[in-house]
PyMOL commands that place a pseudoatom at each C-alpha (Angstrom):
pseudoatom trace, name=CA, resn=UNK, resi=1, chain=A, elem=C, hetatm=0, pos=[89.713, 100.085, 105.738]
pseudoatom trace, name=CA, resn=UNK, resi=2, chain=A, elem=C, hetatm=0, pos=[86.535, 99.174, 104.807]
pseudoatom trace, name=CA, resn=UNK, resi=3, chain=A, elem=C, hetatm=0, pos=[85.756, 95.919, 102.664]
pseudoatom trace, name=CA, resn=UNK, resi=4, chain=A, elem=C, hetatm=0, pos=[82.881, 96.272, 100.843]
pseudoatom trace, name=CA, resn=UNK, resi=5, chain=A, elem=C, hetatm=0, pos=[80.962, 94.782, 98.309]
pseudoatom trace, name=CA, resn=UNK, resi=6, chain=A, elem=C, hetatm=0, pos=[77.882, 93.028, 96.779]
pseudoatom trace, name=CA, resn=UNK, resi=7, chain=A, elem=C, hetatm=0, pos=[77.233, 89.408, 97.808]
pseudoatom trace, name=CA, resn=UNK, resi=8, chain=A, elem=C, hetatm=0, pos=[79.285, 86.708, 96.283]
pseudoatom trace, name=CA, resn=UNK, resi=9, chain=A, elem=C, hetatm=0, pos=[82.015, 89.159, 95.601]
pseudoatom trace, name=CA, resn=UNK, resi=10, chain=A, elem=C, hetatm=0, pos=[84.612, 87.685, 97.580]
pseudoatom trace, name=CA, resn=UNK, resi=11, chain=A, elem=C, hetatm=0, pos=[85.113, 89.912, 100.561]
pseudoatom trace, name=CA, resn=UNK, resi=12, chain=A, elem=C, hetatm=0, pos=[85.034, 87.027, 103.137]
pseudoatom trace, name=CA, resn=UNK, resi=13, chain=A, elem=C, hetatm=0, pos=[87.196, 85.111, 100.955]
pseudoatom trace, name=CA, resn=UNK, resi=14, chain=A, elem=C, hetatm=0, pos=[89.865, 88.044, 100.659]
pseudoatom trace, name=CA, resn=UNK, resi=15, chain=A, elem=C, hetatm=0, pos=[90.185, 88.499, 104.348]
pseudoatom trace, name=CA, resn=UNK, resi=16, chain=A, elem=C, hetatm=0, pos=[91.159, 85.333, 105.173]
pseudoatom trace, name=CA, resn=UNK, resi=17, chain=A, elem=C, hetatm=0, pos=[93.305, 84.980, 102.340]
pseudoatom trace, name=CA, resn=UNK, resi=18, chain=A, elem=C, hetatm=0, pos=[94.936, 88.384, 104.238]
pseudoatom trace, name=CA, resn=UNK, resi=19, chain=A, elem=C, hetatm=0, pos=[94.738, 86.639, 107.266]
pseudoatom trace, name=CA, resn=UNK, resi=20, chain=A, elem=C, hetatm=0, pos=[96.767, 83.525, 104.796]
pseudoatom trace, name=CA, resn=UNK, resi=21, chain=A, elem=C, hetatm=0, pos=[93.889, 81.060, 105.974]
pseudoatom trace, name=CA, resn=UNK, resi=22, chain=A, elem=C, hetatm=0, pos=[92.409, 80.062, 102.507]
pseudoatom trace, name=CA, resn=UNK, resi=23, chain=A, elem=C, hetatm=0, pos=[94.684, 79.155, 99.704]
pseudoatom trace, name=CA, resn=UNK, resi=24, chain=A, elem=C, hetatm=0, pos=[94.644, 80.950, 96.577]
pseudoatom trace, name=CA, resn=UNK, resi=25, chain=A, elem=C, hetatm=0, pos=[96.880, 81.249, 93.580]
pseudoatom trace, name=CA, resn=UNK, resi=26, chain=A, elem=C, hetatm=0, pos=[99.326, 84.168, 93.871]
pseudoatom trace, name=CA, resn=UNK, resi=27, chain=A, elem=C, hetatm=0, pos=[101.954, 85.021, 96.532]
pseudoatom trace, name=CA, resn=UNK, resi=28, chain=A, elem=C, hetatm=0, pos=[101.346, 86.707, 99.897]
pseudoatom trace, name=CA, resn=UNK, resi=29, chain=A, elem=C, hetatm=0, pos=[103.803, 88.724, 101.824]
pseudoatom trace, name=CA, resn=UNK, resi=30, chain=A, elem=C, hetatm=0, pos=[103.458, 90.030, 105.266]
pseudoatom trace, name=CA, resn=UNK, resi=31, chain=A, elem=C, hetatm=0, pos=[105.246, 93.616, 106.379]
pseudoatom trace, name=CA, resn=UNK, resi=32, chain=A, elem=C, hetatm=0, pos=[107.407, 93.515, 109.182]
pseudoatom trace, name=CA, resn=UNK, resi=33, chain=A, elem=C, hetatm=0, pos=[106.332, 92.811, 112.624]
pseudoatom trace, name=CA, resn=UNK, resi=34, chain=A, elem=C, hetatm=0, pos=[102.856, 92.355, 111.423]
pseudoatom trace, name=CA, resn=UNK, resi=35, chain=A, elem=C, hetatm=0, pos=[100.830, 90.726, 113.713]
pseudoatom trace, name=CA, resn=UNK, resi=36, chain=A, elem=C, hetatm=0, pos=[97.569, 89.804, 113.014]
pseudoatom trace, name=CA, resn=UNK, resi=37, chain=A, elem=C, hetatm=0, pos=[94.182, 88.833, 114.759]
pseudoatom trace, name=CA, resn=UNK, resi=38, chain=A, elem=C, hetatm=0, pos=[91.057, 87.284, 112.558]
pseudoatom trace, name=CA, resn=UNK, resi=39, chain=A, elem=C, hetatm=0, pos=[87.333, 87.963, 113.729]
pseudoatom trace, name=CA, resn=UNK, resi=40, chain=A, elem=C, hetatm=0, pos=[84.704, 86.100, 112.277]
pseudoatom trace, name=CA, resn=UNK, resi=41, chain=A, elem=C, hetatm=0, pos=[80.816, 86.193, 112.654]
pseudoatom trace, name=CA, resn=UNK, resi=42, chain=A, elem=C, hetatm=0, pos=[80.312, 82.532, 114.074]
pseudoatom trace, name=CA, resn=UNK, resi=43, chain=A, elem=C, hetatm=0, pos=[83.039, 83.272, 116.902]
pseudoatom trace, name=CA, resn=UNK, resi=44, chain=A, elem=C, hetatm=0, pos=[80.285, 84.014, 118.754]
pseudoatom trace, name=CA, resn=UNK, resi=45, chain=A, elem=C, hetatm=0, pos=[78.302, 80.974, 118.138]
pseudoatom trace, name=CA, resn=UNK, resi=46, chain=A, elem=C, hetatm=0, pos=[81.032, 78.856, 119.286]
pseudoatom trace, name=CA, resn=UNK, resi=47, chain=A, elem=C, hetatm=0, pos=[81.364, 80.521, 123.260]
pseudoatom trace, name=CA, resn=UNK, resi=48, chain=A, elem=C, hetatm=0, pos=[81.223, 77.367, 125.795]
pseudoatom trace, name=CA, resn=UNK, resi=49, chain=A, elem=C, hetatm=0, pos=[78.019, 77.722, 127.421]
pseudoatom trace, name=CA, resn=UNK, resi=50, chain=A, elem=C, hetatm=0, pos=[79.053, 76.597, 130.631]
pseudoatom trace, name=CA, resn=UNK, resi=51, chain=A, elem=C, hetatm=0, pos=[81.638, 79.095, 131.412]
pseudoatom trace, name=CA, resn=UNK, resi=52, chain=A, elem=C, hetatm=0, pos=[81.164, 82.636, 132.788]
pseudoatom trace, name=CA, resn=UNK, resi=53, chain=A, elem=C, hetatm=0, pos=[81.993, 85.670, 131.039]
pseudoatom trace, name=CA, resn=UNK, resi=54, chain=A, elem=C, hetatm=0, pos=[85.284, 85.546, 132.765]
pseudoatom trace, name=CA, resn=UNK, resi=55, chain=A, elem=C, hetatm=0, pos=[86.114, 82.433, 132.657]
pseudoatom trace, name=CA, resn=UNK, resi=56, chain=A, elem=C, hetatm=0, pos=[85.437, 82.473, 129.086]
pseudoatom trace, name=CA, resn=UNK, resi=57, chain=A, elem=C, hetatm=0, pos=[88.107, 85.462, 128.180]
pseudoatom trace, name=CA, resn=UNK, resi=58, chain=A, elem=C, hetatm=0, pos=[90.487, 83.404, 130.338]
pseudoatom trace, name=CA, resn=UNK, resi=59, chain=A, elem=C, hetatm=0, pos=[90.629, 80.757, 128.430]
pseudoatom trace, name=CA, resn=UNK, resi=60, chain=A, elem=C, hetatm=0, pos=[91.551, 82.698, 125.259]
pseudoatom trace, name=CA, resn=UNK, resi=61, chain=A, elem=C, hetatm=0, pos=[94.257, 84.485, 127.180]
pseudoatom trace, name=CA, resn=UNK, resi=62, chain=A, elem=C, hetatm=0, pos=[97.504, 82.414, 127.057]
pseudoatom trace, name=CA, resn=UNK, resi=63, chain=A, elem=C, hetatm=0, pos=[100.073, 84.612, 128.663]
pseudoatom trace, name=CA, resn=UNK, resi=64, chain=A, elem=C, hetatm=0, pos=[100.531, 86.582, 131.479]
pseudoatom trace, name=CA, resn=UNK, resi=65, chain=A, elem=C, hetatm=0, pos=[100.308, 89.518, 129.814]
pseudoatom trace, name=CA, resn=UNK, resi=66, chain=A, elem=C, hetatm=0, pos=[96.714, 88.933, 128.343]
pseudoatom trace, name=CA, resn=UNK, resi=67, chain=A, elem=C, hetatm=0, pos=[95.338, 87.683, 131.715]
pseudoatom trace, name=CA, resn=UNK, resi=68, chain=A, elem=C, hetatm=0, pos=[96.280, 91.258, 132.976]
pseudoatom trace, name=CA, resn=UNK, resi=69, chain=A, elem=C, hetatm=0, pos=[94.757, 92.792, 130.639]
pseudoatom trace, name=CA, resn=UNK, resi=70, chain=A, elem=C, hetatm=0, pos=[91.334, 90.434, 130.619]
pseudoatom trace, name=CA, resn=UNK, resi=71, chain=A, elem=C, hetatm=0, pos=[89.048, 93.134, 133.329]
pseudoatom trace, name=CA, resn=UNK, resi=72, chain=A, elem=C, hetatm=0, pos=[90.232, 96.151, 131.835]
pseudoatom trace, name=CA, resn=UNK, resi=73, chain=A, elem=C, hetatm=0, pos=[88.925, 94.727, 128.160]
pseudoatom trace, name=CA, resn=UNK, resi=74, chain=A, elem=C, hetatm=0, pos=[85.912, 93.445, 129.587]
pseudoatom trace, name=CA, resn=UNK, resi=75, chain=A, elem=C, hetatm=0, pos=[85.098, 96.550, 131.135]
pseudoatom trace, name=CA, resn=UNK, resi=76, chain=A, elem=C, hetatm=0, pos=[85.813, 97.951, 127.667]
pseudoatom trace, name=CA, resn=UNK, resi=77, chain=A, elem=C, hetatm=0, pos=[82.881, 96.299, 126.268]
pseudoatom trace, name=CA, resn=UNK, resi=78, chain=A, elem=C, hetatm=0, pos=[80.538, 96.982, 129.040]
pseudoatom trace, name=CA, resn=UNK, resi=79, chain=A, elem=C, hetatm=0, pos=[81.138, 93.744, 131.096]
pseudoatom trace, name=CA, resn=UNK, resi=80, chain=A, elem=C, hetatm=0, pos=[81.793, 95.178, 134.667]
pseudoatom trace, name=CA, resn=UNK, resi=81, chain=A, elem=C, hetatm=0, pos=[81.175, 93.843, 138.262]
pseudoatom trace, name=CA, resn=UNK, resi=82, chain=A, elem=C, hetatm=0, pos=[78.753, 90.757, 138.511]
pseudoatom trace, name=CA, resn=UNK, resi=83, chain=A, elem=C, hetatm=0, pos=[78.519, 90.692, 134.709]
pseudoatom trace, name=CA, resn=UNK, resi=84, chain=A, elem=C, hetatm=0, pos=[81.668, 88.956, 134.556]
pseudoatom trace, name=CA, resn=UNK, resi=85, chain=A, elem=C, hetatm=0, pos=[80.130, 86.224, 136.741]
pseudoatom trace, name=CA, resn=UNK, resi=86, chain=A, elem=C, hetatm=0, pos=[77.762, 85.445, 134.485]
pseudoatom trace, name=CA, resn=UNK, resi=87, chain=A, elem=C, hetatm=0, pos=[76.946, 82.097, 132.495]
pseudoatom trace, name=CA, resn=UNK, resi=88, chain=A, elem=C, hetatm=0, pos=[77.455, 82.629, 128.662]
pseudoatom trace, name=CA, resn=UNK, resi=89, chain=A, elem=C, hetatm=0, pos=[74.225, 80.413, 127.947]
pseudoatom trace, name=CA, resn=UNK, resi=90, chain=A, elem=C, hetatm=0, pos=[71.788, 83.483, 129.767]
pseudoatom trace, name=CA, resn=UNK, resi=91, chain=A, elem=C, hetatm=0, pos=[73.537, 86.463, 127.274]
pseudoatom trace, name=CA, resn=UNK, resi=92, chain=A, elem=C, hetatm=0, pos=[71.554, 87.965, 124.930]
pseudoatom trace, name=CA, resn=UNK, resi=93, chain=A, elem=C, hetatm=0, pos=[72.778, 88.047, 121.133]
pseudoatom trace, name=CA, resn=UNK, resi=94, chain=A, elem=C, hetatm=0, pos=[74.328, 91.284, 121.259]
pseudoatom trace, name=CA, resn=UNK, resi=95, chain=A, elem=C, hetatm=0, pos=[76.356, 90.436, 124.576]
pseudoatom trace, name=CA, resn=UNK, resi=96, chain=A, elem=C, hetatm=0, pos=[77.432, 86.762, 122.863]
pseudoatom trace, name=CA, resn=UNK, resi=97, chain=A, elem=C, hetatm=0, pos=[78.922, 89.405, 119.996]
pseudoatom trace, name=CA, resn=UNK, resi=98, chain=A, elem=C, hetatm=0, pos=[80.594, 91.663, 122.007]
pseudoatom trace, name=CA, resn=UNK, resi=99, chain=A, elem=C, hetatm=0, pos=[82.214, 89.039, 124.259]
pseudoatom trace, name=CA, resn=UNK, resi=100, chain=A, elem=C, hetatm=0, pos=[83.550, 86.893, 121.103]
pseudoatom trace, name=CA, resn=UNK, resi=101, chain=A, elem=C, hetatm=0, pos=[84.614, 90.776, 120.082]
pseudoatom trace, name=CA, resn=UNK, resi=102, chain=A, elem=C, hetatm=0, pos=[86.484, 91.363, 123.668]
pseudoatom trace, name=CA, resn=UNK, resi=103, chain=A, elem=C, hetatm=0, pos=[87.844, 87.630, 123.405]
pseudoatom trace, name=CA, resn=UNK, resi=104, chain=A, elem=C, hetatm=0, pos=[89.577, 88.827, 119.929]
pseudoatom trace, name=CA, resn=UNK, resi=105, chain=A, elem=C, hetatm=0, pos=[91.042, 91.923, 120.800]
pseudoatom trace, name=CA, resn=UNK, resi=106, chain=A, elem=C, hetatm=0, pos=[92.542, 90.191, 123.829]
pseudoatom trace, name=CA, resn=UNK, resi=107, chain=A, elem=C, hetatm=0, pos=[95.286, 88.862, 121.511]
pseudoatom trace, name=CA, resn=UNK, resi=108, chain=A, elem=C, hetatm=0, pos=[98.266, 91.680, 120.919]
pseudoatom trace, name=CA, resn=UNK, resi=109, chain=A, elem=C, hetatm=0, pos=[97.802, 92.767, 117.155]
pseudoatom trace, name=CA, resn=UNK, resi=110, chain=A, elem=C, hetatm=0, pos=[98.734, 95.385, 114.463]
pseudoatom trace, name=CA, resn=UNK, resi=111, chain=A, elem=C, hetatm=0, pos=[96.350, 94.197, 112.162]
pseudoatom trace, name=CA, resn=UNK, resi=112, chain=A, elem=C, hetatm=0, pos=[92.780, 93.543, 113.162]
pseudoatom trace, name=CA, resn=UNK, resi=113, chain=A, elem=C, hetatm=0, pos=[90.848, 92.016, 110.496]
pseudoatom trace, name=CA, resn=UNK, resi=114, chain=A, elem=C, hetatm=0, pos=[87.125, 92.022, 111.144]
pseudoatom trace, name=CA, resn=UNK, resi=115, chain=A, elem=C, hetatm=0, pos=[84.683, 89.527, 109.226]
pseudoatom trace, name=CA, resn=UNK, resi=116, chain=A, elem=C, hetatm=0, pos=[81.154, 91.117, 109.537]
pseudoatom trace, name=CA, resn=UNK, resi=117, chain=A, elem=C, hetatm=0, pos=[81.260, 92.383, 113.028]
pseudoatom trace, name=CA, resn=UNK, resi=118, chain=A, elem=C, hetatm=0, pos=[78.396, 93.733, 113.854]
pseudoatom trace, name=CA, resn=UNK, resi=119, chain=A, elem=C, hetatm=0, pos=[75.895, 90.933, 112.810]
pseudoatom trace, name=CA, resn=UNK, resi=120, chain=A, elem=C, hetatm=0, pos=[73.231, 90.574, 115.459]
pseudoatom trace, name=CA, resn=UNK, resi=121, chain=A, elem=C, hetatm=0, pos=[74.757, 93.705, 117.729]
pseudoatom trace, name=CA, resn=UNK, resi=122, chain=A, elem=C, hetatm=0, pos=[72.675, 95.956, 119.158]
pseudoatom trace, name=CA, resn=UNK, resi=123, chain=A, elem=C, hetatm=0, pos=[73.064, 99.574, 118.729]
pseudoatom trace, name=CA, resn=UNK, resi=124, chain=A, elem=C, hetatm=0, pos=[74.682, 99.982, 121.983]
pseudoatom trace, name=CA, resn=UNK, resi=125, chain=A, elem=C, hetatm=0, pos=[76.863, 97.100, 121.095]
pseudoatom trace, name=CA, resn=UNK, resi=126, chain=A, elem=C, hetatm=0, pos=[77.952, 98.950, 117.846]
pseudoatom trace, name=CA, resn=UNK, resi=127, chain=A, elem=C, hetatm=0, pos=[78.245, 101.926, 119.448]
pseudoatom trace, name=CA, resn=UNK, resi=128, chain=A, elem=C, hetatm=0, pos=[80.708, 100.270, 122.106]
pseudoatom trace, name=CA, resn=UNK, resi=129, chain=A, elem=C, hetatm=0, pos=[82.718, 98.437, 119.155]
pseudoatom trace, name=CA, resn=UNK, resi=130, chain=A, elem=C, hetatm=0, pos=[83.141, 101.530, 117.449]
pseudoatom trace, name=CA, resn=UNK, resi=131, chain=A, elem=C, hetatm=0, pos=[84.196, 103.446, 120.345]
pseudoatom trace, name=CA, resn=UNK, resi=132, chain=A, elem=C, hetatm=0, pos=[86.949, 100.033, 120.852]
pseudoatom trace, name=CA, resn=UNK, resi=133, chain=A, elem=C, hetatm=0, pos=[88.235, 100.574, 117.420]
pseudoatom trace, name=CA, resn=UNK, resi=134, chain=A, elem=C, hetatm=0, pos=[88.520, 103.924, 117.557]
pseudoatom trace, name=CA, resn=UNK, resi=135, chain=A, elem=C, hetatm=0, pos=[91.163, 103.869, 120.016]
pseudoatom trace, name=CA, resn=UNK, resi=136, chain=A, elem=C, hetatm=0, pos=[92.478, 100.797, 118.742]
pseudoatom trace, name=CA, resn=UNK, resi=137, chain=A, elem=C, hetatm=0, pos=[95.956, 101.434, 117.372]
pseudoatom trace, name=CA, resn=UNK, resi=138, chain=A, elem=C, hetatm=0, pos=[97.018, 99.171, 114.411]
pseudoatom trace, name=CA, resn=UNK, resi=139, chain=A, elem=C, hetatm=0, pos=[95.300, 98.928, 111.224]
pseudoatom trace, name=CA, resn=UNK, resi=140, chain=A, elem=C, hetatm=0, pos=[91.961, 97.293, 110.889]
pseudoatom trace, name=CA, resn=UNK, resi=141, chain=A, elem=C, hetatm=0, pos=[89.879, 95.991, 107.877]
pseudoatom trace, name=CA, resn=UNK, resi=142, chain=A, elem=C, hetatm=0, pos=[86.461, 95.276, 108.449]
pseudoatom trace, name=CA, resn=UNK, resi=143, chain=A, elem=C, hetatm=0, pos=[83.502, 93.181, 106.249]
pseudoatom trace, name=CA, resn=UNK, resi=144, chain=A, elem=C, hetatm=0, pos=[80.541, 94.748, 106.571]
pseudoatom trace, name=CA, resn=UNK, resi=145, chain=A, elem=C, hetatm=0, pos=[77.248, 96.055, 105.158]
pseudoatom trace, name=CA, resn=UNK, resi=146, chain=A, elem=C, hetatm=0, pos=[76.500, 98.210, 107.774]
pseudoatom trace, name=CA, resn=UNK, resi=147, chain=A, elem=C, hetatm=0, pos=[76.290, 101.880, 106.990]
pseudoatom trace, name=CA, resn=UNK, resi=148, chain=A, elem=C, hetatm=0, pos=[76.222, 103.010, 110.227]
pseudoatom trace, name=CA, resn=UNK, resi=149, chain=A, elem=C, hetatm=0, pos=[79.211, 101.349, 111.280]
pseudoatom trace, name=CA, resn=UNK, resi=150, chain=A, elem=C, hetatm=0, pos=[81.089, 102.077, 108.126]
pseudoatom trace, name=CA, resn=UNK, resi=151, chain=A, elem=C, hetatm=0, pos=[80.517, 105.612, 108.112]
pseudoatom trace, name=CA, resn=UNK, resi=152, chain=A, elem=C, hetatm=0, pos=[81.752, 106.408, 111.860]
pseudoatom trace, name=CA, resn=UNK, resi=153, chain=A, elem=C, hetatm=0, pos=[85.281, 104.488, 111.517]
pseudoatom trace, name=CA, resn=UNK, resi=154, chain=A, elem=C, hetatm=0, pos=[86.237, 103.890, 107.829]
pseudoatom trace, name=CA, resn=UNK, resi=155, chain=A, elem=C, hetatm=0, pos=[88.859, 106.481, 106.095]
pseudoatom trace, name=CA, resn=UNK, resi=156, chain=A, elem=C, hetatm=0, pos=[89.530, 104.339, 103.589]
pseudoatom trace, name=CA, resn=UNK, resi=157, chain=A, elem=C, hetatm=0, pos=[87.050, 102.041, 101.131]
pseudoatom trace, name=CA, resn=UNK, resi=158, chain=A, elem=C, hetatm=0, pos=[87.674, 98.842, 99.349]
pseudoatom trace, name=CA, resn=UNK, resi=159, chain=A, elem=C, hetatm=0, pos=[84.977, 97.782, 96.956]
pseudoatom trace, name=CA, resn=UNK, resi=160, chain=A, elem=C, hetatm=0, pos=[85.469, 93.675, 95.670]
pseudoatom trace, name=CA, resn=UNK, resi=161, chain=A, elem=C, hetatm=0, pos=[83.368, 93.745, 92.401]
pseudoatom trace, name=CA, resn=UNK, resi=162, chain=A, elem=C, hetatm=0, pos=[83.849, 91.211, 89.195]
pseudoatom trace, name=CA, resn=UNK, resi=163, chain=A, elem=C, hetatm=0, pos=[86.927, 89.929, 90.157]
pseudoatom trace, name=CA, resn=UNK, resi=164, chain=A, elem=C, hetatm=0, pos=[89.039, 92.785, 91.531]
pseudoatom trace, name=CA, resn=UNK, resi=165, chain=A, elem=C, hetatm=0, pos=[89.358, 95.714, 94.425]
pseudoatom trace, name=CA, resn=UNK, resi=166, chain=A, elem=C, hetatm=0, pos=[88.703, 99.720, 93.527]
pseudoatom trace, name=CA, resn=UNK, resi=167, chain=A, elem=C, hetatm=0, pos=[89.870, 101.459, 96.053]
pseudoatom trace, name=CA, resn=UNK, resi=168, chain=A, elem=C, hetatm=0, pos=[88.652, 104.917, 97.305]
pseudoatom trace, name=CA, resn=UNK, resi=169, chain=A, elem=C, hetatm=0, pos=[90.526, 107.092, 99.748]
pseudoatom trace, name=CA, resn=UNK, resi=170, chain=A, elem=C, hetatm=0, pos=[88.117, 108.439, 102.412]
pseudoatom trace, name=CA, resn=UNK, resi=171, chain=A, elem=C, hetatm=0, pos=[85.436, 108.091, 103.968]
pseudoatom trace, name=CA, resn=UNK, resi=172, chain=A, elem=C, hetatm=0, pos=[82.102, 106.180, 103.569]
pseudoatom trace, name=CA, resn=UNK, resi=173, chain=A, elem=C, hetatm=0, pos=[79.977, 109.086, 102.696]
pseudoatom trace, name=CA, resn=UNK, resi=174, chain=A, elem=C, hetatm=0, pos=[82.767, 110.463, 100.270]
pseudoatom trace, name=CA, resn=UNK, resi=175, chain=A, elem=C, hetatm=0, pos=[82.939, 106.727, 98.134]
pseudoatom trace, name=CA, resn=UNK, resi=176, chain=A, elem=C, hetatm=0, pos=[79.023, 106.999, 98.117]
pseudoatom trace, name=CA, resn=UNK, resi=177, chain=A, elem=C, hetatm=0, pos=[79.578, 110.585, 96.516]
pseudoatom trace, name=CA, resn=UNK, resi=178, chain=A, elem=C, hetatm=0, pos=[82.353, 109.170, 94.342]
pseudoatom trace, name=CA, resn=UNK, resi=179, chain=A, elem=C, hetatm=0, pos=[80.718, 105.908, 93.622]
pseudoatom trace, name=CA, resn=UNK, resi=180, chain=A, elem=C, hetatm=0, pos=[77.506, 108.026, 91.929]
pseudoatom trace, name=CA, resn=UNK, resi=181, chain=A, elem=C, hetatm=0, pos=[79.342, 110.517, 90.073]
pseudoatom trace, name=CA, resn=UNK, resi=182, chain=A, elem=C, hetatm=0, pos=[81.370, 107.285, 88.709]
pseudoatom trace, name=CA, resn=UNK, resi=183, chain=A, elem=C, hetatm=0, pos=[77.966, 105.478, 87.483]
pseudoatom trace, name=CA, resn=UNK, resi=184, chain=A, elem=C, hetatm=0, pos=[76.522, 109.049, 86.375]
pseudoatom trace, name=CA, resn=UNK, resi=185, chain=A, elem=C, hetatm=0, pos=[79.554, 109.340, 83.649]
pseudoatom trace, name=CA, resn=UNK, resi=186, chain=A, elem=C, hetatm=0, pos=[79.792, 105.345, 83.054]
pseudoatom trace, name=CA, resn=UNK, resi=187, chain=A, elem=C, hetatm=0, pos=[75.888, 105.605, 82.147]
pseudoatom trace, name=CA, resn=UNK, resi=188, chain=A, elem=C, hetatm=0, pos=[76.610, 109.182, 80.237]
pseudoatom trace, name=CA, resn=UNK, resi=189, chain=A, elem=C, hetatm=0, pos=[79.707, 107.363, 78.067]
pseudoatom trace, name=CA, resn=UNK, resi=190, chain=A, elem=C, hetatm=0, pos=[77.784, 103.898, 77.727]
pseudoatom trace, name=CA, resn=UNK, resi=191, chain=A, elem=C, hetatm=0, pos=[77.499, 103.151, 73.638]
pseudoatom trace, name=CA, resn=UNK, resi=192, chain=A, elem=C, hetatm=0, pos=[74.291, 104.036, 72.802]
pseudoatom trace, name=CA, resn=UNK, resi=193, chain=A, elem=C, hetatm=0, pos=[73.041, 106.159, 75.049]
pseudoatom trace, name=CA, resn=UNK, resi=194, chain=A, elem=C, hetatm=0, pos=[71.604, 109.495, 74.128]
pseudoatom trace, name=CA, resn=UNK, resi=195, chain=A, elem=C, hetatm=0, pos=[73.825, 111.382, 75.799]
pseudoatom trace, name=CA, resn=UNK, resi=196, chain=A, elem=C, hetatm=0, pos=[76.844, 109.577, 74.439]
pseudoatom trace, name=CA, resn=UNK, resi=197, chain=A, elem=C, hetatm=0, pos=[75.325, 110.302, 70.603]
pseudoatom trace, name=CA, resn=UNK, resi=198, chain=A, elem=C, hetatm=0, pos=[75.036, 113.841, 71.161]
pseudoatom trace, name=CA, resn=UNK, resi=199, chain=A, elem=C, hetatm=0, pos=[78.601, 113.875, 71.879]
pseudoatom trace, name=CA, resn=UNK, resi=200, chain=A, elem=C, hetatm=0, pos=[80.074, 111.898, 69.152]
pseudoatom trace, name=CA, resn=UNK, resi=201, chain=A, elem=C, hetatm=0, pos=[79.203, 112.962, 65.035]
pseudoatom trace, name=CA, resn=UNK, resi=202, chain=A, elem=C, hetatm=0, pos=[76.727, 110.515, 63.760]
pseudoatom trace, name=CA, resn=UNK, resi=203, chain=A, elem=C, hetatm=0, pos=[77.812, 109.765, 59.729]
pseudoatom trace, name=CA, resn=UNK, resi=204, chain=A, elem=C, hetatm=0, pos=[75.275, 109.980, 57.179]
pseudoatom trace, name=CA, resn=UNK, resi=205, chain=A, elem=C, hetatm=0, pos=[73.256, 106.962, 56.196]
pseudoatom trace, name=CA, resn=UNK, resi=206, chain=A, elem=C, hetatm=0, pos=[74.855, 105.990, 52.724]
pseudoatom trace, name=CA, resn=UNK, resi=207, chain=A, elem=C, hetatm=0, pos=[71.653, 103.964, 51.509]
pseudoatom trace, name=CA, resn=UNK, resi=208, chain=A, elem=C, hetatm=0, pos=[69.574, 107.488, 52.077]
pseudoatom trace, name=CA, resn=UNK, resi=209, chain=A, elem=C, hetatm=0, pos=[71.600, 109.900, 50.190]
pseudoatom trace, name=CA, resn=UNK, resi=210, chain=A, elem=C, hetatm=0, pos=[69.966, 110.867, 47.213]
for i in range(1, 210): cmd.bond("trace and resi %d" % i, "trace and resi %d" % (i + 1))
show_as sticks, trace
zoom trace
């Protein structure tokens, strides 16, 4: 699912109230076995310096299991032989994004909700995420503006506008499609317009009838 949205329309707001990490008034209920995992843009802002790449994903993985699976995700997101040895302080922005991205997806989820991902990725760094997701298995909802991104994983399209969610089943390019022909027939119908008073019967002015 993508989240979508003009600024100021609440999209952030909404995934963390998914995520049941901002209050709100309402009630929330979570599906069985639902297990989610929250990624936000300043994750990657917030990487210790001082550690290496691997020593960085181990400290995010608190089981057994996840330490197992640390290399193979690394290697995932294009962190293979001596790049794991390196210091987090020398990585460019797009490697800072898709380690805080790798460090996420460490944790065992169903539900992967995704908070503007690919802010300050590269293109190979999207390209990589998108290639992640798509053989991710749960459900995901992502924030974004990014077209690209949107349009190569999305099949389903939430737009937050004035208060509430419109959803559109399908892809990115078909809500673009949908979203036009939607304000072509809102602008057609509007009160006033010329096209909306050739389709209604216009009453004769009393005061000019003779």
């Amino acid at each position: 699912i993508a989240l979508i949205g003009p600024n100021g329309a609440g999209k952030s707001t909404l995934a963390r109230i998914l995520y049941g990490h901002e209050p709100f008034d309402g009630e929330r209920k979570e599906g069985h076995n639902v297990k989610m995992t929250f990624f936000a843009q300043h994750l990657a802002d917030v990487l210790v310096s001082g550690n290496t790449v691997l020593e960085e994903m181990e400290s995010g993985a608190t089981t057994s299991e996840m330490r197992s699976r640390v290399r193979n995700i690394l290697g995932c997101f294009l962190f293979s032989g001596d790049d794991v040895f390196k210091p987090v302080s020398v990585l460019s922005g797009g490697e800072r994004g898709r380690l805080a991205l790798a460090k996420t997806l460490l944790h065992p989820a169903n539900f992967l909700i995704l908070d503007e991902p690919t802010n300050h990725l590269d293109m190979v760094s999207k390209d990589v995420l998108i290639n992640a997701l798509m053989e991710y298995k749960g459900t995901i909802l992502a924030v974004s503006h990014d077209r690209y991104f949107l349009s190569r994983f999305a099949n389903k399209i939430w737009r937050a506008e004035h208060g509430k969610v419109t959803e559109f089943e399908g892809g990115y390019d078909y809500y673009e499609w949908k979203r036009t022909k939607m304000l072509e027939e809102a602008a057609i119908n509007k009160p006033g317009s010329d096209a909306s008073k050739s389709n209604g019967k216009t009453e004769p002015d009393a005061r000019k009838t003779g």
